[in-house]
C-alpha positions as CSV (number, residue, x, y, z in Angstrom):
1,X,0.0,0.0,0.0
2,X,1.0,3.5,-1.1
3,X,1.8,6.2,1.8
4,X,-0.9,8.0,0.6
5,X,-3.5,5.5,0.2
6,X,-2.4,5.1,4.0
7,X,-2.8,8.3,5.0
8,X,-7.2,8.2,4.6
9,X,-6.8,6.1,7.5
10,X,-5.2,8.3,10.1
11,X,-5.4,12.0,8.2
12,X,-6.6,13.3,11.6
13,X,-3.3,12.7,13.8
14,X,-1.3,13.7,10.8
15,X,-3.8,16.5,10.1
16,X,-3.8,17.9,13.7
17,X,0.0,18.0,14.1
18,X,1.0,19.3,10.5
19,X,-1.5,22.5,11.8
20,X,-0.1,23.1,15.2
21,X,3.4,22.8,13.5
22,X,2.1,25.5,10.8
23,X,0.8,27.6,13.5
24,X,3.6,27.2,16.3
25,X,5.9,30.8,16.4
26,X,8.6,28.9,18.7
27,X,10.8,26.7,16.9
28,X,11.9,25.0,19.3
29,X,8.3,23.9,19.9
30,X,7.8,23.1,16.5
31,X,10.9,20.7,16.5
32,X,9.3,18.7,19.1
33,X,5.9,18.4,17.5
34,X,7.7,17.4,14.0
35,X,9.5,14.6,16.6
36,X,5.6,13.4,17.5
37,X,4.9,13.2,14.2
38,X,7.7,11.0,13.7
39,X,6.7,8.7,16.4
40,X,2.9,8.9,15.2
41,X,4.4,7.8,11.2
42,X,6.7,5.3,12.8
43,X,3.0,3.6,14.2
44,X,1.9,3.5,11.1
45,X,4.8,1.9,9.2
46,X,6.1,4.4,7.7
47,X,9.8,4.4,8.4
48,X,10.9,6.3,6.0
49,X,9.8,9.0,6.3
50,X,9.9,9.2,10.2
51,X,13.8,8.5,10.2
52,X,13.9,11.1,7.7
53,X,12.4,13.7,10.2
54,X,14.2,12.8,12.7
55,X,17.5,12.6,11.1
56,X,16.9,16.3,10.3
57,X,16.1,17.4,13.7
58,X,19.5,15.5,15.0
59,X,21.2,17.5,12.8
60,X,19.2,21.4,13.8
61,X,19.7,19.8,17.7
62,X,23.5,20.6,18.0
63,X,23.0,22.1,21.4
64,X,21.3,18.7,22.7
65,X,17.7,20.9,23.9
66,X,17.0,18.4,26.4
67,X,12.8,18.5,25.8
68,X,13.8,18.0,21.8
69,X,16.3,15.2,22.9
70,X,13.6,13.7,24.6
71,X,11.3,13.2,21.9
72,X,14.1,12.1,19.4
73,X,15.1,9.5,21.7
74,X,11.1,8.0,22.0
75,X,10.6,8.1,18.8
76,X,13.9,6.5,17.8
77,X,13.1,3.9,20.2
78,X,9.2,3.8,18.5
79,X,10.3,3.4,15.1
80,X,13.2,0.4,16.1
81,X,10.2,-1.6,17.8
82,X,8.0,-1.2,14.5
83,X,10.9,-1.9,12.2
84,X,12.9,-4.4,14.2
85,X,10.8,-5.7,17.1
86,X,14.4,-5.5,19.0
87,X,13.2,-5.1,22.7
88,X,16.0,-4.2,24.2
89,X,16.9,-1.1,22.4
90,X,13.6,-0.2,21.6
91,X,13.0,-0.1,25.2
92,X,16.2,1.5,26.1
93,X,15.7,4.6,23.9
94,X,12.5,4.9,25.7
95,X,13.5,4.6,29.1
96,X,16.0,7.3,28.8
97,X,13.3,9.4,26.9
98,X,11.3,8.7,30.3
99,X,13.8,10.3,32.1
100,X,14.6,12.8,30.5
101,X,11.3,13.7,29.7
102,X,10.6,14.0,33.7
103,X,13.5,15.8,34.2
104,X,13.1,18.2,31.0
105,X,9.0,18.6,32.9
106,X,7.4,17.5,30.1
107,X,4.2,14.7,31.7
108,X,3.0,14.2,28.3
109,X,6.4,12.7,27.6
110,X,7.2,11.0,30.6
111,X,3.5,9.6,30.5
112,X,3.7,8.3,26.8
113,X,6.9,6.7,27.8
114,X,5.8,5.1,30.8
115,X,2.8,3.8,29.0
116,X,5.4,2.1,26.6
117,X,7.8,0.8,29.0
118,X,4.6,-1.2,31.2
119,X,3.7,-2.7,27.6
120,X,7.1,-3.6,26.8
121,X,7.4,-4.9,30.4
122,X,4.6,-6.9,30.2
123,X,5.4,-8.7,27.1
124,X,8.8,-9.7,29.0
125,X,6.8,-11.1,32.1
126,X,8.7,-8.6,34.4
127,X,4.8,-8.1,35.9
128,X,5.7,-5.7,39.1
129,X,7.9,-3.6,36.8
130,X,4.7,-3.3,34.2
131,X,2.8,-2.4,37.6
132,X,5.0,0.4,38.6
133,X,5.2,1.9,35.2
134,X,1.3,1.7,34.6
135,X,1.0,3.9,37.9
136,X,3.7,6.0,36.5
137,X,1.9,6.3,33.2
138,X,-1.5,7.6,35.2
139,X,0.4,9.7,37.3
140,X,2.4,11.6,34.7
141,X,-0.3,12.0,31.7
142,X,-3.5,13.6,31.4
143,X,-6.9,12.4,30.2
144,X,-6.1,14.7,26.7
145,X,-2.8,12.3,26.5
146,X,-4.4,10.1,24.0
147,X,-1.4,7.6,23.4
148,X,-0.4,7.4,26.9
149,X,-4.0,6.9,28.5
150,X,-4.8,4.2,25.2
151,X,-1.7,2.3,25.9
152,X,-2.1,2.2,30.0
153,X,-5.4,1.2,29.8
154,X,-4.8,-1.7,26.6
155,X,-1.3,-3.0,29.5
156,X,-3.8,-2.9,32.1
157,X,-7.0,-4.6,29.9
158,X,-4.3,-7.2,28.3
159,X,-3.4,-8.0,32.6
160,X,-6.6,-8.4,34.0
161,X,-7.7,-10.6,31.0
162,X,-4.0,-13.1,31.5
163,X,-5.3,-12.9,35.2
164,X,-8.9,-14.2,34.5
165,X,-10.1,-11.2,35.1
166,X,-12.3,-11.1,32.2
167,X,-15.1,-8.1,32.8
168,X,-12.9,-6.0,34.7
169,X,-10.4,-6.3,31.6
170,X,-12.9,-5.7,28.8
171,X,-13.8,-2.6,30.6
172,X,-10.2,-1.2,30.1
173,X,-9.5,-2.6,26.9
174,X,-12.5,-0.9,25.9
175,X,-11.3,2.3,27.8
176,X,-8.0,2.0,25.0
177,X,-10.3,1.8,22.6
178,X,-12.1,4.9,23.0
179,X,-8.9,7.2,24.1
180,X,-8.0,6.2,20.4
181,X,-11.5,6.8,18.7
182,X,-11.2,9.9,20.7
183,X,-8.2,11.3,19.3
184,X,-8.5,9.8,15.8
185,X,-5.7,7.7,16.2
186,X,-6.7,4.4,13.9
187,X,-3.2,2.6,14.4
188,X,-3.9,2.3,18.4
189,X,-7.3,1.0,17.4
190,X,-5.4,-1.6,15.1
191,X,-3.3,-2.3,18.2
192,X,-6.1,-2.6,21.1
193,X,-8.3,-4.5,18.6
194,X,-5.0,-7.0,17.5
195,X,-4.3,-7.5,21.3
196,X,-8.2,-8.2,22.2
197,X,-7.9,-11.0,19.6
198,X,-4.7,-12.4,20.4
199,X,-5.2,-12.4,24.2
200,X,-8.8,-14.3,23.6
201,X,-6.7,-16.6,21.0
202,X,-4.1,-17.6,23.9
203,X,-6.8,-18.3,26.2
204,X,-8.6,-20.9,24.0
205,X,-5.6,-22.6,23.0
206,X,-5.0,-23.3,26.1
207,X,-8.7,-24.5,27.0
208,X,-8.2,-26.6,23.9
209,X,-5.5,-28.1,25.0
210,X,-7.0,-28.9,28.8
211,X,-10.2,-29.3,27.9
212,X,-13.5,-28.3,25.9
213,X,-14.2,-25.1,23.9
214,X,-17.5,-23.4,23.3
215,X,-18.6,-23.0,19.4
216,X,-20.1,-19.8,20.0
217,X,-16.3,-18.5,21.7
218,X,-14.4,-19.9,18.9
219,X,-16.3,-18.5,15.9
220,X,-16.3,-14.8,17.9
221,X,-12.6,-15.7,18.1
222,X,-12.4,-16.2,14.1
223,X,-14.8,-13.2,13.5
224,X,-12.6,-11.1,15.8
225,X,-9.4,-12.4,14.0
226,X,-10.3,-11.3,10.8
227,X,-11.7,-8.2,11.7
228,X,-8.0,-7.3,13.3
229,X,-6.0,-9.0,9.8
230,X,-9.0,-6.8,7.8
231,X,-7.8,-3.8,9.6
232,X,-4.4,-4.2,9.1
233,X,-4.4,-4.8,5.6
234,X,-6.7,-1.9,5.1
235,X,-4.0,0.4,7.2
236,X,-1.1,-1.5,5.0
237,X,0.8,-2.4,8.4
238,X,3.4,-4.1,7.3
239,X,5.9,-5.0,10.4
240,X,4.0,-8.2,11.6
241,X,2.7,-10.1,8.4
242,X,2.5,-13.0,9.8
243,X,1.1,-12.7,13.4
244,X,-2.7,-12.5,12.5
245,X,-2.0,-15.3,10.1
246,X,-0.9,-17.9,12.8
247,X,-3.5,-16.7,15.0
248,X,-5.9,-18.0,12.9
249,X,-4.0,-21.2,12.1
250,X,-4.6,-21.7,15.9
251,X,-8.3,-21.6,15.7
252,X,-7.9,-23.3,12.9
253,X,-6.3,-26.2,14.9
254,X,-8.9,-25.5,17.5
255,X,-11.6,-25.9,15.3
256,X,-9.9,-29.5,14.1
257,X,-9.4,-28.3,10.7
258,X,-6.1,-29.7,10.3
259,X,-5.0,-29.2,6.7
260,X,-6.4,-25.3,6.7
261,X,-3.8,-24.6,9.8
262,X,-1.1,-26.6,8.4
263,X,-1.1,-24.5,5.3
264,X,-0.8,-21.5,7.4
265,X,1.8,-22.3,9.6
266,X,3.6,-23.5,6.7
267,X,3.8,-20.3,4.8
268,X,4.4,-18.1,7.7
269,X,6.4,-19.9,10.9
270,X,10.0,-19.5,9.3
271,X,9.0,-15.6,8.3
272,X,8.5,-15.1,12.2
273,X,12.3,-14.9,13.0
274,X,12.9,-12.2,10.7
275,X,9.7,-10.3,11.8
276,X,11.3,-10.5,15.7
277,X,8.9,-13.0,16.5
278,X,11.0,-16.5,16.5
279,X,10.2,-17.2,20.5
280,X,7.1,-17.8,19.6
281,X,7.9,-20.8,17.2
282,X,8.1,-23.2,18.8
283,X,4.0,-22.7,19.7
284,X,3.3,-23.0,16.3
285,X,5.4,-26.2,15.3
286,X,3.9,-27.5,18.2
287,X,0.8,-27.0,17.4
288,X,1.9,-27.9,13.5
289,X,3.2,-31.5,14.8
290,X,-0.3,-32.4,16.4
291,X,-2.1,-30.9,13.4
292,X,0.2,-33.6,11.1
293,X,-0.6,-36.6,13.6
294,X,-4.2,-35.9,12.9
295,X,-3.5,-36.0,9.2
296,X,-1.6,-39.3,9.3
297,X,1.3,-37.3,8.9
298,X,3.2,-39.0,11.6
299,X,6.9,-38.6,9.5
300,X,5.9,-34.8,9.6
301,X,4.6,-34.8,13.2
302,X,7.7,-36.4,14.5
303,X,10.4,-33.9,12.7
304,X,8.0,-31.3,14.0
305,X,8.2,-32.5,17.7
306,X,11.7,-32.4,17.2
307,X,12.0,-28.8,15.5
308,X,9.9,-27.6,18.6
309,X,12.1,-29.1,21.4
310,X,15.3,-27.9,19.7
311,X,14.0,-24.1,20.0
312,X,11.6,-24.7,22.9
313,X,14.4,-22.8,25.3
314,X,13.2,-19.5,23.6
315,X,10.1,-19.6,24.3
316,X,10.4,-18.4,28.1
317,X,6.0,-17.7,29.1
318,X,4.9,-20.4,31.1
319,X,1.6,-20.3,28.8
320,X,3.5,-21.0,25.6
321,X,5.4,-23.5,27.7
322,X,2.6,-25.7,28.6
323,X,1.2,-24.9,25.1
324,X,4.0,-26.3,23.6
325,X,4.0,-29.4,26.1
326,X,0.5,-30.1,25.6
327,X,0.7,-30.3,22.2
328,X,3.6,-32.7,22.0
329,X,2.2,-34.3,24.4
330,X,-1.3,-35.2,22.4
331,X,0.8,-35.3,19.0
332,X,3.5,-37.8,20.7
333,X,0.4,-40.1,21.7
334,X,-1.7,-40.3,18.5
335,X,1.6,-41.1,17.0
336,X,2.3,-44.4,19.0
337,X,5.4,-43.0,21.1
338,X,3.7,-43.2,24.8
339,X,6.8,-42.7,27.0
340,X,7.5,-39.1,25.2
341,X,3.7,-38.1,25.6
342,X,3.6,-38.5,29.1
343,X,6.8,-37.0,29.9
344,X,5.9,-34.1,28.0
345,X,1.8,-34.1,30.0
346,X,4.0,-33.7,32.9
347,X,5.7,-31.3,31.6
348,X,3.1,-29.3,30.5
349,X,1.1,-29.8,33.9
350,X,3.7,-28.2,35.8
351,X,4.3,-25.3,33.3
352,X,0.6,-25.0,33.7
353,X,0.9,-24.3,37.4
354,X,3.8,-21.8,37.1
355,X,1.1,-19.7,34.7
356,X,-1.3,-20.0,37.7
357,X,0.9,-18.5,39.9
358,X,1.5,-16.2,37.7
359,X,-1.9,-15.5,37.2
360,X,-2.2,-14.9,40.7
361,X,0.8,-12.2,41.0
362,X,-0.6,-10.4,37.8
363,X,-4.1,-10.2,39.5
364,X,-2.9,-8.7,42.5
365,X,-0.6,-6.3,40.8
366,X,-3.1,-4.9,38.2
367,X,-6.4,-5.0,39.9
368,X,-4.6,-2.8,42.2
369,X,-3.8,-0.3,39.5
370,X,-7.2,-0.4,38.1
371,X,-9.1,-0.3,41.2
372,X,-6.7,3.3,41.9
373,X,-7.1,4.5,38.4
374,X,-10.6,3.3,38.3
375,X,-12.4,6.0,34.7
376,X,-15.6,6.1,36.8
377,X,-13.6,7.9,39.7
378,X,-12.8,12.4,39.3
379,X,-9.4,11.7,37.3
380,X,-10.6,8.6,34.8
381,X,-8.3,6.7,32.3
């Protein structure tokens, strides 16, 4: 997709900054507002021309402006996460953005970043660090602080809903949602509405893999899938092909349509390392092997146990753990090798009670957050 076929989809953000930049008399003002549009073209993967702006306002930012420096830094560390999905230094640009952004007074900054560092957190599993930086994210932003407010509230829906906490978290995910609408800004709906889908996605699988799953769930779950991969195409989002793909080549497996999900994860699970995604592999070979066992496939499903358990090291959640377990475990059995199934049912039982615990720890964190930062209260999210 063409940028400007991609800019129909979000001409408000890019609208609303091009005119405060037009109308600002201070230039160092204006600098910074070019540096949030940056950040805001980064989101929509368009690299380009965000590195291009801010390559041009390293080079006018000799005397290192501390509030400009700020901004350069977030959005250097924005645009490495959509280009590279590198973690680490996408988080430590950010963090020192934070910082600075605190120490240069500027709570919209500090906010944002915050907002960004519970998300990145929380991906990681570093749960209490998520925590802290949600309550710094409320605490420094506003309710105007679209992006910082839309992020929070997604970290904080995405918790509550790994937590079991499923109404309290629809209610925040929902709070994302609207902070975007609000403010116009479609690539945070993409987000909120691609992490609703996925988190529902995770928690099937892993009913699936323990026990029974509801028709009327997993067609919501397809409908919900499609409507993010819809969404992205239509925004020509480009950094994560093949995410939405193997989440519906999970309910494919879910829905026992073997073949369909096989073709899936065939096209896109050796793409996923260089999309920044190759932890998550060894799910979807997993999940490949017991789709091949149910085929007949048994030469298939064996090289695909072993492909999973060579790589199973990087996939460090306790939830994809026992995912992975489960479904070795199921695809080990149908194919005749009894002794490696119920090692890896074990296995998969005891990762299943590390996610409990974490479960546990995530509820107790992040209901505290929201039940603090509750939107019905005088300062909402």
């Amino acid at each position: 997709m063409s940028s400007d076929s991609k800019r129909q989809f979000f001409s408000r953000i890019i609208d609303n900054l091009n005119t405060q930049i037009q109308a600002c008399r201070s230039q160092s003002e204006r600098n910074v507002l070019f540096a949030q549009k940056a950040f805001a073209l980064a989101r929509h993967s368009l690299i380009s021309e965000s590195k291009d702006i801010i390559r041009d306002l390293r080079s006018l930012n000799r005397s290192y402006e501390p509030r400009l420096s700020a901004w350069i830094m977030f959005a250097e560390g924005v645009i490495e996460h959509s280009e590279t999905f590198d973690t680490a230094k996408s988080r430590d640009r950010i963090l020192r953005a934070h910082l600075v952004g605190q120490a240069a007074n500027d709570p919209t900054l500090a906010g944002t970043a915050a907002a960004w560092l519970a998300y990145f957190d929380f991906q990681q599993g570093h749960y209490q660090e998520s925590a802290d930086y949600l309550e710094k994210a409320f605490a420094w932003s506003a309710n105007r602080d679209a992006e910082a407010r839309s992020r929070a509230s997604m970290v904080l829906g995405a918790g509550l809903y790994f937590a079991g906490n499923f109404p309290k978290a629809k209610h925040w995910l929902q709070a994302a949602r609207e902070h975007a609408v609000g403010s116009g800004d479609i690539a945070m709906q993409n987000i909120v509405l691609f992490n609703s889908s996925a988190l529902n996605v995770a928690r099937l699988t892993l009913l699936d893999c323990t026990g029974e799953v509801d028709p009327q769930e997993l067609n919501f779950a397809l409908m919900s899938a499609k409507s993010a991969g819809n969404l992205n195409t239509a925004l020509g989002i480009s950094n994560q092909p093949s995410m939405i793909p193997v989440q519906q080549a999970e309910i494919h497996t879910i829905e026992q349509k073997w073949q369909e999900a096989i073709n899936i994860f065939d096209i896109h699970i050796e793409a996923l390392t260089s999309q920044g995604q190759s932890r998550w592999a060894p799910r979807y070979i997993a999940h490949r092997a017991w789709c091949k066992s149910n085929i007949g496939d048994l030469t298939g499903c064996r090289l695909d146990i072993w492909h999973a358990l060579r790589d199973a090291d990087a996939c460090t959640d306790p939830d994809d753990a026992c995912v992975i377990h489960f479904r070795i475990a199921s695809a080990a059995r149908k194919s005749g090798d009894e002794e490696l199934s119920s090692q890896h049912l074990e296995m998969a039982n005891a990762q299943l009670s590390i996610h409990q615990q974490h479960q546990l720890i995530v509820s107790d964190l992040f209901n505290a957050v929201a039940d603090r930062h509750n939107p019905e209260q005088k300062n909402p999210a």
